[in-house]
Every structure is written in structure tokens, then in C-alpha cells.
C-alpha positions in Angstrom: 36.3 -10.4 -11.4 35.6 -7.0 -12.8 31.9 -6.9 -14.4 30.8 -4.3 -16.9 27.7 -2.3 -15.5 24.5 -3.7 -16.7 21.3 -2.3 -16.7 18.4 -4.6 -15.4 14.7 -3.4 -14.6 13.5 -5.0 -11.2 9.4 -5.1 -10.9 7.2 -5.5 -7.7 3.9 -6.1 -8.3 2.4 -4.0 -5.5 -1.4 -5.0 -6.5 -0.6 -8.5 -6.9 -3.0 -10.9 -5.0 0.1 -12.5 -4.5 1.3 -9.5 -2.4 4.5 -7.4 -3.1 6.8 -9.9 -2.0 6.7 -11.4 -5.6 9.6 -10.4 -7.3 9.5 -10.7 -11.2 13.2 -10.0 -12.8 13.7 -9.3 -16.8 16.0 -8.1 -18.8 15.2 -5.1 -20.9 17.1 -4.5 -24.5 17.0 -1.8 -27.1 19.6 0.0 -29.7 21.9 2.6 -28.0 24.8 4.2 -28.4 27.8 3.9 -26.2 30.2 6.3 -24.3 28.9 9.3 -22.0 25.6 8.6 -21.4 24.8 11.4 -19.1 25.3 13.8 -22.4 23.2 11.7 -24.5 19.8 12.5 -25.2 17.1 9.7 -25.5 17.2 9.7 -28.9 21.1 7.9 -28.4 20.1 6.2 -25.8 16.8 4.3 -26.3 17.0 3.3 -30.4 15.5 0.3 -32.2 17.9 -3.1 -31.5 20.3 -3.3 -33.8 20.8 0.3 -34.4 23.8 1.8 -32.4 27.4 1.5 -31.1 26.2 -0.9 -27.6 27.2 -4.1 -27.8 24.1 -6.0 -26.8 25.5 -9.5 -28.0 27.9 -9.0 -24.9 25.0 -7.7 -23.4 23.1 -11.6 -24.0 26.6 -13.4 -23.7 26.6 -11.9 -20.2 23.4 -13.1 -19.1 24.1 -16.1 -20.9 27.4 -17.2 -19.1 25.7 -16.0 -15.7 22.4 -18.2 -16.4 19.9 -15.7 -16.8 16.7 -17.1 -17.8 14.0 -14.7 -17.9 12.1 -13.1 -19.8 14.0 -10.3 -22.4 11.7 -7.5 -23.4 12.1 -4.8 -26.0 12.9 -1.4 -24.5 10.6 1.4 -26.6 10.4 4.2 -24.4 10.2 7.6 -26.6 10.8 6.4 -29.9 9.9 8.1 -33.3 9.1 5.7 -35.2 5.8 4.3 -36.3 5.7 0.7 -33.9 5.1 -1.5 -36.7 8.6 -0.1 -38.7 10.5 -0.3 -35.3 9.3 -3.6 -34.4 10.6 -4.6 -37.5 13.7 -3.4 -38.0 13.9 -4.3 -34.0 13.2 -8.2 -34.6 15.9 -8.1 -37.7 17.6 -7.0 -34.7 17.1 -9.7 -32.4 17.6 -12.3 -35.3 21.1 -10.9 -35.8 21.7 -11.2 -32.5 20.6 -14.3 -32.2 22.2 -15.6 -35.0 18.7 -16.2 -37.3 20.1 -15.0 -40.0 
């Protein structure tokens, strides 16, 4: 089976009292657009969820169907706007995707 690419942060945590053989894996979301990402700036390419062409229900049906079951954080590198008006229209987002509403 051919799988779409998909994007998924991987953390060590080095300090860790634990020690760096503690792997922690997430998922990481935000608004995009799709097609050629390598001519995009950031302003395509990291947007509040629910804004853009990317498909991140897919995205979630992905996990879903492979039984992903950590954490999903918000992606907010180099946005614009002010956090409380992106958090917003981010969680309006997430309740679309997650069918809330």
C-alpha cells in the first residue's frame, strides 16, 4: 500500500532524568495549503487550522485507521496573528474537524 507523506515531529528529551532513550511521539497540526511546498512561503504553509487547501481530516483519518494515540498539538510557528484570535479561529478548526459542530 502506497501511503501519502505525513509529517510527524519526533522529540528526545536529552535533559530528561529519564535519559534520552525516552522517546515521546505527537502529532503536530495547523492550516496549510497544499501543492509545491518548496515554493511556498510560511505564510502558506503554517496557517491557523481550518484555514487552507490541506486536508487535515485525512490527515486525523490517517492516524485514526493506523491507531495513533498521542497527543495532537497545534502547530503556531510564525504566525501573524494575535494568539488569542488564532487560537480561536484554530479550535473552530479542530471542532469542524472533529465534527463539534
Amino acid at each position: 500500500m502506497k501511503l501519502p507523506a505525513v509529517f510527524t515531529a519526533f522529540t528526545m528529551l536529552l535533559g530528561h532524568p529519564l535519559g534520552a532513550r525516552d522517546l515521546h511521539v505527537f502529532d503536530s497540526v495547523n492550516g496549510a495549503d497544499s501543492g509545491d511546498t518548496r515554493a511556498m512561503g510560511w505564510d502558506k504553509l503554517i496557517r491557523p487550522l481550518g484555514e487552507g487547501s490541506f486536508d487535515n481530516a485525512k490527515l486525523l483519518r490517517l492516524l485514526d485507521d493506523v491507531g495513533f494515540k498521542g497527543p495532537v498539538v497545534l502547530q503556531c510557528y510564525n504566525l501573524k496573528q494575535p494568539a488569542a484570535a488564532h487560537l480561536a479561529i484554530s479550535m473552530a478548526g479542530w471542532h469542524r474537524l472533529a465534527g463539534g459542530d
